[in-house]
Structure formats: structure tokens, C-alpha cells
C-alpha positions as CSV (number, residue, x, y, z in Angstrom):
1,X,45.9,-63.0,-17.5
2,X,48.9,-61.3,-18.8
3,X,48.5,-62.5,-22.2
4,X,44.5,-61.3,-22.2
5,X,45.7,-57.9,-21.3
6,X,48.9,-57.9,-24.1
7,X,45.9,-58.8,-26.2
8,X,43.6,-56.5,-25.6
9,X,46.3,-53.6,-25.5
10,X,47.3,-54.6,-29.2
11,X,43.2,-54.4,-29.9
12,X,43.0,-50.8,-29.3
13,X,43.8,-48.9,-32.1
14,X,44.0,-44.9,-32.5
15,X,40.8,-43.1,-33.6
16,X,41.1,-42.2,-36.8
17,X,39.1,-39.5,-38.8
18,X,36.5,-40.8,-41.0
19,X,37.8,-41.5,-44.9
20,X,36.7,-39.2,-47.3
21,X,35.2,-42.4,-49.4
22,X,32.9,-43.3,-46.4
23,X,30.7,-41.0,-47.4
24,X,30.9,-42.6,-51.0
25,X,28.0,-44.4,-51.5
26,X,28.0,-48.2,-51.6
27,X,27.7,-50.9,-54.5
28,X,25.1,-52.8,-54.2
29,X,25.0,-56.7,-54.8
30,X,22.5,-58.7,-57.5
31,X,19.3,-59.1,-55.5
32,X,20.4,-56.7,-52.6
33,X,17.7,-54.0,-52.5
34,X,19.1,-50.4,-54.2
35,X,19.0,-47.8,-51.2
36,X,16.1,-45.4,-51.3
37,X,17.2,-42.1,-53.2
38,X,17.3,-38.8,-51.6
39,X,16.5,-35.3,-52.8
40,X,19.6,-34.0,-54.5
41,X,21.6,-32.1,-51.9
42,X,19.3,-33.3,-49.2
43,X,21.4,-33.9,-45.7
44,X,20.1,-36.6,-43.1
45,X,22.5,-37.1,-40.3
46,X,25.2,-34.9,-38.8
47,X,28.0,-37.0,-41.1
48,X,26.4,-35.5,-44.0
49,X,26.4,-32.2,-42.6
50,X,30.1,-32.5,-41.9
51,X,30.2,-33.8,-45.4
52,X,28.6,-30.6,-46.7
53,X,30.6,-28.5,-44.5
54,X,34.1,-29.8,-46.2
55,X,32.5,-29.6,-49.6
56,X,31.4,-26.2,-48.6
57,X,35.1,-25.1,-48.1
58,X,36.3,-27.0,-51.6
59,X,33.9,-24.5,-52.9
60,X,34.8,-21.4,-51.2
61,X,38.4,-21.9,-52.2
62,X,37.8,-22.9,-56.2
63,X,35.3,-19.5,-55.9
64,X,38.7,-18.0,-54.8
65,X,40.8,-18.9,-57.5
66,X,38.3,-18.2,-59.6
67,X,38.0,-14.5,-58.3
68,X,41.8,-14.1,-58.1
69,X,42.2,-15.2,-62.1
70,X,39.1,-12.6,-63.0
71,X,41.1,-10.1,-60.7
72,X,44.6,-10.8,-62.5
73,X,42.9,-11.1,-66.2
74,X,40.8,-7.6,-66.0
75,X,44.0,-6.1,-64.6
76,X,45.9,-7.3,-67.5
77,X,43.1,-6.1,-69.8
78,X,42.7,-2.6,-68.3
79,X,46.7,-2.2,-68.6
80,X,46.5,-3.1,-72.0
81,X,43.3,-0.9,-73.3
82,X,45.1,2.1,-71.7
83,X,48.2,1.3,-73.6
84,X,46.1,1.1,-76.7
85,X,43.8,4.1,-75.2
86,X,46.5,6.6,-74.5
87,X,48.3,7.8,-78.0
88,X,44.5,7.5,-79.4
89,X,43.2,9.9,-77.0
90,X,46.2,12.4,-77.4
91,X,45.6,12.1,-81.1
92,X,42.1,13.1,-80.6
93,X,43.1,15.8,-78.5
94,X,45.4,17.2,-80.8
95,X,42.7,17.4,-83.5
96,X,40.2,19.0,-81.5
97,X,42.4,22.0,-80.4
98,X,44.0,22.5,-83.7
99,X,40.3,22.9,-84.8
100,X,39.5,25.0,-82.2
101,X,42.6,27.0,-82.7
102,X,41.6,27.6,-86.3
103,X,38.2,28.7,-85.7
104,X,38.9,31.4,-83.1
105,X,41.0,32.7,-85.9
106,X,38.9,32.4,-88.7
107,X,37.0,35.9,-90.0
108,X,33.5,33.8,-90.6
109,X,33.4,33.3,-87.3
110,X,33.3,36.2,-85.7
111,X,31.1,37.5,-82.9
112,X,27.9,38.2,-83.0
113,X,26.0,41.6,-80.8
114,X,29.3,40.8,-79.1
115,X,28.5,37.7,-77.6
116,X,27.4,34.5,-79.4
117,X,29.4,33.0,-82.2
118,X,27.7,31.3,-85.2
119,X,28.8,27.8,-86.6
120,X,29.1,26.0,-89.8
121,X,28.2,23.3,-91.4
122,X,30.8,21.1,-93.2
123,X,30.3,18.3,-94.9
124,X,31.2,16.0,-91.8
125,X,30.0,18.0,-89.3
126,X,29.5,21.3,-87.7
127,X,31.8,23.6,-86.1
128,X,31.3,26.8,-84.2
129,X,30.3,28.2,-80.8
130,X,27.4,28.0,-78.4
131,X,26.8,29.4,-75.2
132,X,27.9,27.4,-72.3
133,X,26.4,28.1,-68.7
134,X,27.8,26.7,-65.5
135,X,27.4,28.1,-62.2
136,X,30.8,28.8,-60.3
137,X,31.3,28.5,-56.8
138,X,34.5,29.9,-55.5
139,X,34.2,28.4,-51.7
140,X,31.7,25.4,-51.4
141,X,32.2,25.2,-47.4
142,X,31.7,29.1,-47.4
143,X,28.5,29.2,-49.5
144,X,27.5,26.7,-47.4
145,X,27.6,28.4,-44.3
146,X,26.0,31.8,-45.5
147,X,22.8,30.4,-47.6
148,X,22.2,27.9,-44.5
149,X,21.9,30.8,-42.0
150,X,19.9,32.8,-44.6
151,X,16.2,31.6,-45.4
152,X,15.6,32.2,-48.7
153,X,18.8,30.6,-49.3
154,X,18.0,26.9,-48.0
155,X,16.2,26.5,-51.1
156,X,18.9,26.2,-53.0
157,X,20.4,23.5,-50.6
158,X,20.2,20.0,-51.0
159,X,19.2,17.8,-48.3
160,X,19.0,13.4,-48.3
161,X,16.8,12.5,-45.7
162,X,16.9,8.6,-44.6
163,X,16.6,6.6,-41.6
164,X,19.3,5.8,-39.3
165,X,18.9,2.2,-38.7
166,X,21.3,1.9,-36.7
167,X,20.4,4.3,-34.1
168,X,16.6,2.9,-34.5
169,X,18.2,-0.6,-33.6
170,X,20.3,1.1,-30.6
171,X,17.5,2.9,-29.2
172,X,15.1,0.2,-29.0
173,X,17.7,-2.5,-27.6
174,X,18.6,0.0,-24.9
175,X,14.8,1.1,-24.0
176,X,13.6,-2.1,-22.0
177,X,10.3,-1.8,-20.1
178,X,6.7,-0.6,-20.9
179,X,7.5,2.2,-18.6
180,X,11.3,2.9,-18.5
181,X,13.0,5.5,-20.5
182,X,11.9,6.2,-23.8
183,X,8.9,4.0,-23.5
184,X,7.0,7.4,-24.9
185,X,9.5,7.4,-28.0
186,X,9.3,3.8,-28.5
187,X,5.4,3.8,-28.5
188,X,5.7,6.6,-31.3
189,X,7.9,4.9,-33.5
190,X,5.7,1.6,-33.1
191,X,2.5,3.6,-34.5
192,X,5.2,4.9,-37.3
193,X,5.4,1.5,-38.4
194,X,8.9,0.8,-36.7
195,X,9.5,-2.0,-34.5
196,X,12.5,-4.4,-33.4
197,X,12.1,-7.1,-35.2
198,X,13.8,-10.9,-33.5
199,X,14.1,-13.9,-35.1
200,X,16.6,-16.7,-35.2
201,X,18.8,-17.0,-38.0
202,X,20.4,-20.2,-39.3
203,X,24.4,-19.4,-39.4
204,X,27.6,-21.6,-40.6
205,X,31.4,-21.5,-39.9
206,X,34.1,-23.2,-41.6
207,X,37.0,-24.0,-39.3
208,X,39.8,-23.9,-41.5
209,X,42.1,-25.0,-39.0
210,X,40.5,-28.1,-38.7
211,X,39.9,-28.4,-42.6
212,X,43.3,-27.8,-42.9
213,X,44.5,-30.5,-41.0
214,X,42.1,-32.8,-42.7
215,X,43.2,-31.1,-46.1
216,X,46.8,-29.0,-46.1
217,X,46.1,-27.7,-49.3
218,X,43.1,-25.9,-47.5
219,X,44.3,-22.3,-46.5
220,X,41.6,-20.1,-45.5
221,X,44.4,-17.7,-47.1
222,X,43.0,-18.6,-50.4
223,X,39.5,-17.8,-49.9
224,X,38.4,-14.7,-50.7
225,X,34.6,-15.9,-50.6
226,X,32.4,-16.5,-48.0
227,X,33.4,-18.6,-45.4
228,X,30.2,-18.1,-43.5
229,X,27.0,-17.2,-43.1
């Protein structure tokens, strides 16, 4: 009896988690029947779904990396255009107002009625003057104020209209009942065409704490993707 018991005590062994190549399929033998083939990314049991979930963090992480590298190499391209930008755009700069400065002292440009300047045509270009109009607002908040409170004046505001969704979605979740508060409002927004619309939608988590015990390389740390849905 004792040794039946030492026996079956040395049977038991720990639960282990499933090997990554159990989900590999199996070779087949000369004669054994090939297993029926499956849609390409099709799942049929719960192990495959656990399957897809671990592949599904693989991915999320190699998305990272890849995001983190695009990151790093557009930053390293923006610092060096800007490098090569700056001394051309102070070149540039340098031309324009020396041309500038050169015309405002040149006789053949002078006014004309006192207020327009003529230009002229080179051989690569044109130079000159031409009225500029801009309107200038000395206090935004001010003018604001004082053409909103003055009627003629609200035509020259601009106004976005849009619908606040979420106060439409707060509204109807809080007015439950034909008959209870704001049944009158909710009836008017369902001839409008608005409603509260329910359905069930299909979700995922990853539990990187478990992944990473499965996994240690697998820090949710280094997943800047999605890591649900």
C-alpha cells in the first residue's frame, strides 16, 4: 500500500503551459490521411484563439519597433534638412531685402498719385510694388464682444455649428421611460433622425503580464500599438 501511494505521488507531475510547437502542425506518415485544410487565419477551438492572441502580441510589439525606428529616422531627417535649410533660408532672406532695400531707393520707382508703385520687368523677373490689403484687428476678444452685442455686426462673425454627441448619448442614457423626464425631448430627437443606437461589440485584451511570463522579452513597455480592441 505504501509503495502504490510512493508510486502514484512520483506520477503526478506539475502542470505545465502548453509548448509553443503544440500548436505546430503535425507530420503526417505514408498512407496516414493529410488533415483537412483550413481557411487561412481561420480559428476552431479556444487553443487557437490563445494561439492568435500570443501572435497578436508578437505583432503589436514588431509594430512598435517599427514605429519607434520611423520615429527616430524622421527625427534624424528633420534635424538634418534644418541644418541644411537654415543658412539657405538666411541666404534667401538676405537677397530679398537687399532687393527691397534697393528699390525703395531707386528714382524709377517712385510713387504714383501718391499711392501705388509701379514695377519692372527684368529679364528674370519682376520687381516693384502692389497694394497689399489686410484687415487689422487690434483686440480680437474686444471686437468680439462689441459686434456680438450689435446686430448688424453678427454678420461678420463666424459661427461652426455641429452636434454634440456626447451630450446626445448622455441625455438619452439618462431619460429612461416613455413617460419620465425628457421623454418630450427624446420623442423630438427620434423624428430628427437621432436615436441611441445598442449593439454588442466583439472586444480583445492582451494580458501582458501573463504574455510576459510566457515570453520575458514581451514588455507591454514596447508597444506603442494597439493592444486592444
Amino acid at each position: 500500500m505504501q509503495a502504490l501511494s510512493s508510486r502514484s505521488r512520483a506520477s503526478r507531475k506539475p502542470v505545465l503551459p502548453v509548448p509553443w510547437n503544440h500548436f505546430q502542425p503535425r507530420a503526417t506518415h505514408p498512407g496516414q490521411s493529410k488533415p483537412r485544410a483550413r481557411a487561412s487565419g481561420a480559428v476552431s477551438c479556444w487553443l487557437e484563439v490563445e494561439k492568435s492572441l500570443l501572435q497578436l502580441a508578437q505583432l503589436t510589439l514588431q509594430l512598435g519597433t517599427l514605429e519607434r525606428a520611423g520615429a527616430e529616422a524622421r527625427a534624424r531627417l528633420e534635424s538634418e534638412i534644418s541644418a541644411r535649410r537654415a543658412p539657405l533660408e538666411s541666404q534667401r532672406v538676405r537677397l530679398e531685402r537687399a532687393i527691397e532695400k534697393f528699390c525703395r531707393r531707386h528714382d524709377e520707382l517712385a510713387r504714383i498719385d501718391g499711392h501705388a508703385r509701379k514695377s519692372r520687368t527684368l529679364r528674370f523677373g519682376r520687381v516693384g510694388y502692389r497694394t497689399a490689403r489686410a484687415v487689422s484687428i487690434q483686440d480680437e476678444a474686444r471686437a468680439l464682444r462689441a459686434l456680438a452685442n450689435w446686430r448688424p455686426g453678427q454678420q461678420f462673425l463666424r459661427v461652426r455649428t455641429e452636434l454634440d454627441r456626447d451630450s446626445l448619448r448622455q441625455f438619452f442614457l439618462q431619460a429612461v421611460g416613455k413617460n419620465g423626464p425628457g421623454a418630450r425631448v427624446r420623442r423630438r430627437l427620434q423624428r430628427a433622425g437621432v436615436r441611441l443606437q445598442q449593439r454588442e461589440k466583439w472586444f480583445y485584451e492582451l494580458n501582458w503580464e501573463a504574455l510576459k511570463r510566457w515570453e520575458p522579452s514581451m514588455d507591454a513597455r514596447q508597444a506603442t500599438g494597439r493592444g486592444s480592441r
